[in-house]
N, C-alpha and C positions, 0 to 999 in steps of 0.2 A: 538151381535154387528156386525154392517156391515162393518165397518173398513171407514178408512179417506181416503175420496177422492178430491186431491188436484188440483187447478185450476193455471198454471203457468202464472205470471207478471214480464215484467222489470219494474223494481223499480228505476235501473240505469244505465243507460248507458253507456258501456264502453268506455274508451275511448283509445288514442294511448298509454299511460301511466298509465293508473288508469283502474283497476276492473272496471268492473259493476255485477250488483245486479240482480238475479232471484229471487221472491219472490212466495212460492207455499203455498195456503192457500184454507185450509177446510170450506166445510160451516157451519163446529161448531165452524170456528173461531180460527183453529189450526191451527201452518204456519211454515216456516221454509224458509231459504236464502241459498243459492249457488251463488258463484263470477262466475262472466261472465269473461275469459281470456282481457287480453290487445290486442285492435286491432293490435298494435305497429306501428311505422312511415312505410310512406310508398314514396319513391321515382322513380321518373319519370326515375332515370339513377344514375350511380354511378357519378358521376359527378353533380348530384344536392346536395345541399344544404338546402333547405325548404322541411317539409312533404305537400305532396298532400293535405292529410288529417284537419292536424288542422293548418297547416302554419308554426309549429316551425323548427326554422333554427340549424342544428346539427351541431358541431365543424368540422371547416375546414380539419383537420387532419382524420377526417372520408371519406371524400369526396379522391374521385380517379377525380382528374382536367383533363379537354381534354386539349393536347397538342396545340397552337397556334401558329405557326411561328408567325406571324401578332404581335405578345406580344413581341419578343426579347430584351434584351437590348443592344444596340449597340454604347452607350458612357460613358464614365469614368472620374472621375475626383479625387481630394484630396482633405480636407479641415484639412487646417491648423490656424483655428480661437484661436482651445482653446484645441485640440487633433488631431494626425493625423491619420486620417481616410479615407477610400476608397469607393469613393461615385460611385453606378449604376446608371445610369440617366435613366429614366422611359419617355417613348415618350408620348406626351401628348395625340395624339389620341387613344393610344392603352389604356388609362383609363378614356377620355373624359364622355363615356357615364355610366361608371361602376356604380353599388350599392353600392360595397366596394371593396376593392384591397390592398395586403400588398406583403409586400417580404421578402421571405424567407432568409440567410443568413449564409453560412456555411465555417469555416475554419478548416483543423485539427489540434487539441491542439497545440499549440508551447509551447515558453518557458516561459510568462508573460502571453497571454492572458486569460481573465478571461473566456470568453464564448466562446464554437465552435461553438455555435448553435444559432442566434438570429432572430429573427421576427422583421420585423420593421411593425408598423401599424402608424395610425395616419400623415400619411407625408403629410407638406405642402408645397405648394407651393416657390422654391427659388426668388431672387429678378428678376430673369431674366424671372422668370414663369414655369420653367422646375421642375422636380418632381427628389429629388436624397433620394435613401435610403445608408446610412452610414454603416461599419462596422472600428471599434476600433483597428485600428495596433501597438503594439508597435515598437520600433524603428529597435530590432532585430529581426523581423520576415517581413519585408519588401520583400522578395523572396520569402514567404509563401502566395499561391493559396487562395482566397476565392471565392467561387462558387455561385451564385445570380441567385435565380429562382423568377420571377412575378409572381401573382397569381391575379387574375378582377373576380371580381363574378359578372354575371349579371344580370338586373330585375329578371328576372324569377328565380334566385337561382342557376342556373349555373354555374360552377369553369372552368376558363379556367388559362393556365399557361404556362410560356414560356419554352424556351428551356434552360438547364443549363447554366449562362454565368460563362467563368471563369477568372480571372484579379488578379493582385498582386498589390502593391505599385511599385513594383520596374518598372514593364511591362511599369507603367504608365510615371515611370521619366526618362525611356531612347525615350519612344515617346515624352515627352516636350523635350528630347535636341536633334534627330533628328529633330523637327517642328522648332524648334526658334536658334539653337547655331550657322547659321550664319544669323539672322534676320538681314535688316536693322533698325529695330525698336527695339531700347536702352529697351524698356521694355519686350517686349519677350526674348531678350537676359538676362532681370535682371530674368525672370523665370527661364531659362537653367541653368543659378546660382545656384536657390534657389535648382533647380534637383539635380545638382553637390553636394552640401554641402549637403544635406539632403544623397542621396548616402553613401555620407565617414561616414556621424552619422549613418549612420545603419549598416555600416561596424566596427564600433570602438563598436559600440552596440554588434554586434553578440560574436565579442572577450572578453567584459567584462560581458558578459553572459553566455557565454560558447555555442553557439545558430550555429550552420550550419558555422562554422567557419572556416571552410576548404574551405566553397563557400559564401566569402563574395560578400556585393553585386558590390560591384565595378571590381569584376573580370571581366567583359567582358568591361569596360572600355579602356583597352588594346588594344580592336579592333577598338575603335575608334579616333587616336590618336588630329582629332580634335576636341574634346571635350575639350583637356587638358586646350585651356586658357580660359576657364569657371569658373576658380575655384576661389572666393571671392578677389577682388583686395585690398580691406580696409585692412591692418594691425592691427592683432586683440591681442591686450596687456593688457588682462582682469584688470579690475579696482576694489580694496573691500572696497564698501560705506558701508560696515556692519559696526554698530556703534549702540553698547548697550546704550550709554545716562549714567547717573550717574547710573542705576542698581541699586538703594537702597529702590526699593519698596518692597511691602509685598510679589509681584510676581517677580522672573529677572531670565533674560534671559540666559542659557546657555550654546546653541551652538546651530547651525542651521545643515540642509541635502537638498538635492534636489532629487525628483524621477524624472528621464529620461523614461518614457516609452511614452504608447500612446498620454499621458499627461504630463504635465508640472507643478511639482508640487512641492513648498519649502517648507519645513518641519521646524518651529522656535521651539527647545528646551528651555522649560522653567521650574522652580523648585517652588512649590507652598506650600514649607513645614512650612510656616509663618501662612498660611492659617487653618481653619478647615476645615471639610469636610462640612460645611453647606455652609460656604464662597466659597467654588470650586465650590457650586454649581449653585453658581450666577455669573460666570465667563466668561466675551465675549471678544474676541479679534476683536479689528476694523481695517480694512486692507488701508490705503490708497494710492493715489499717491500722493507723497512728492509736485510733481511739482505745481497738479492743486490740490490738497488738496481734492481729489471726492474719495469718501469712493467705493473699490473697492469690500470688504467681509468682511460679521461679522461672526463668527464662536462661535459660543454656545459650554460651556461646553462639553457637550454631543457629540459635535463634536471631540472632543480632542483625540489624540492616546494617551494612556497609555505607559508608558516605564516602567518603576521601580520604585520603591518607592513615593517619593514626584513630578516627572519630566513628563512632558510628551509633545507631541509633539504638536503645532499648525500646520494643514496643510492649505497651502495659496496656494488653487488649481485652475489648469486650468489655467496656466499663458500663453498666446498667443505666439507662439517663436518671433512677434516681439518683445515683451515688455519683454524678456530679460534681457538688459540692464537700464531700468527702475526699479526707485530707487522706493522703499515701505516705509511707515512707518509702523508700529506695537504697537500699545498701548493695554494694560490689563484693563478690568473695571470689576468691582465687582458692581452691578446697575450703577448708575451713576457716581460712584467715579473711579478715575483713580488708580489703584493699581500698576502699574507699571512705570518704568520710561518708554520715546518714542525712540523705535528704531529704525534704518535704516537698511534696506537687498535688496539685487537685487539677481536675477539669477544668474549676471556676479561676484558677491563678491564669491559667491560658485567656481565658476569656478576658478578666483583669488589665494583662500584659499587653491583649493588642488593641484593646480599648485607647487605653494609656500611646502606645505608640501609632495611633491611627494606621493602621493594620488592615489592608482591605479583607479580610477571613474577619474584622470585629464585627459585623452586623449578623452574620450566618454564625456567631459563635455566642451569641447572646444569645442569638433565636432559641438555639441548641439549649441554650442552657436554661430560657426560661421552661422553653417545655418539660427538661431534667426536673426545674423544681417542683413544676406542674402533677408530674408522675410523684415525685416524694411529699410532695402533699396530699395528695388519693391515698399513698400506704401508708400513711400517718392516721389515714381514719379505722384501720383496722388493726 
């Protein structure tokens, strides 16, 4: 025998990711295979993004970004629609011409926030055409640092990224009441307001939190003692339209809560022990406003906080701090039938109720609410 002598072929081509194939074969037709190594990605700079090679784009967090003064962010703002949050404003040129662009988002843990760490992608355009990436404050961490880096990846896969900006809630509401608290213009002044009240609720926040309480946030108020007649003129004597209805349906109602944090949120107690568990699970609550009758939130089963036994909570989330004072209805359907009788609740009945029952949550729950009427008095003027 003269023994086999083999003829070597790629059969496949490796690629950055996948093996390739040597294939060696005799000319009696006898063969045998060997994996050709992964080329693997290959990049232009630590700072790209795309392989040279087959074009795939590797997770940003791989990427080492080049620093860009040019990127910075250098305005701020709040939004107080439906949560209060701490908006970066992103200059338009500095992402005009980008591929893609996010910002990154960092606070250290406080005492309610859920996330220290967030990304915002996907940001559109505000009404005025400026670019703001949001992070989630609650009320008692308003003195609490969040840190906002840019990031622009350009055509060619490039990561550029700004300089760390750093900003608080609070940073923000002693700049609106040096800019406006002696405006001659009645609505800048109704901002330096909304600054003031909002202030005292994150100070009434930090103490029924237990949250930096030692350095609330109103402590350097002190040094400015024109600020002081900024503070809400309207006389605020909470009113409770809570009203359960006759309560004799298969679902009723039995006691309501409100969460104070980043959000604005009422919590409706209800006892659904009349029910099976097939019927709970056709259960929606429809949220409206009393006045114009416009169905505000339907909430599915599914949605529902559990408590104990037969009860569990409705949450009626996201309430805007103007619309405070604005009156809810609350109706139960099981499909289309109505299983419960029609209730009534606002914000301000909470506030009311624990006033009335010396309630440690009444002093953080008035704060809340005068700053609520503070905001509806601002959108009153326009």
């Amino acid at each position: 025998a003269t023994g086999h002598t083999y003829t070597p072929e790629q059969t496949k081509a490796p690629t950055c990711v996948e093996e390739g194939e040597m294939t060696y074969t005799c000319a009696c037709g006898d063969s045998y295979t060997e994996a050709i190594p992964t080329i693997g990605h290959s990049y232009t700079s630590a700072a790209d993004s795309t392989c040279n090679v087959c074009g795939e784009k590797r997770s940003y967090d791989e990427v080492t970004p080049i620093e860009d003064a040019s990127l910075n962010i250098q305005k701020h703002n709040i939004d107080m629609t439906s949560s209060l949050a701490l908006g970066f404003r992103l200059e338009k040129t500095a992402i005009a011409n980008a591929a893609d662009f996010f910002v990154k988002l960092y606070k250290e843990e406080g005492k309610l926030a859920q996330n220290s760490s967030l990304t915002v992608t996907n940001i559109t355009a505000a009404s005025n055409g400026n670019f703001y990436a949001y992070y989630p404050v609650p009320a008692c961490e308003m003195s609490d640092v969040v840190e906002a880096v840019l990031y622009v990846v350009d055509e060619d896969g490039t990561v550029r990224c700004s300089q760390v900006d750093r900003y608080s809630v609070k940073d923000y509401l002693f700049l609106v009441l040096s800019s406006y608290y002696n405006s001659a213009d009645a609505r800048k002044v109704a901002q330096a307001t909304i600054a003031m009240e909002l202030l005292y609720y994150g100070a009434e926040a930090q103490s029924i939190f237990d949250y930096k309480k030692d350095a609330p946030v109103t402590d350097d108020l002190a040094n400015y003692p024109e600020y002081s007649g900024l503070r809400l003129k309207t006389t605020v004597d909470p009113v409770n339209s809570r009203n359960w209805g006759a309560n004799d349906g298969e679902v009723t109602f039995v006691g309501s809560n409100v969460e104070l944090q980043e959000k604005i949120n009422n919590l409706i107690k209800i006892d659904v022990s009349k029910l099976t568990s097939a019927d709970r699970s056709e259960l929606v609550a429809v949220v409206k406003n009393q006045k114009t009758g416009e169905v505000l939130q339907t909430v599915a089963f599914a949605e529902f906080d559990f408590i104990a036994g037969n009860q569990y909570y409705v949450p009626v989330t996201q309430i805007p701090p103007a619309y405070m004072q604005t009156i809810y209805t609350i109706e139960i359907y099981a499909g289309d039938v109505q299983v419960s009788s029609t209730a009534t609740y606002s914000v301000e009945s909470y506030v009311r109720l624990a006033i009335d029952a010396n309630n440690r949550f009444a002093p953080v729950a008035l704060a809340g609410l005068k700053y609520g009427i503070a905001v509806a008095e601002f959108a009153a003027m326009y």
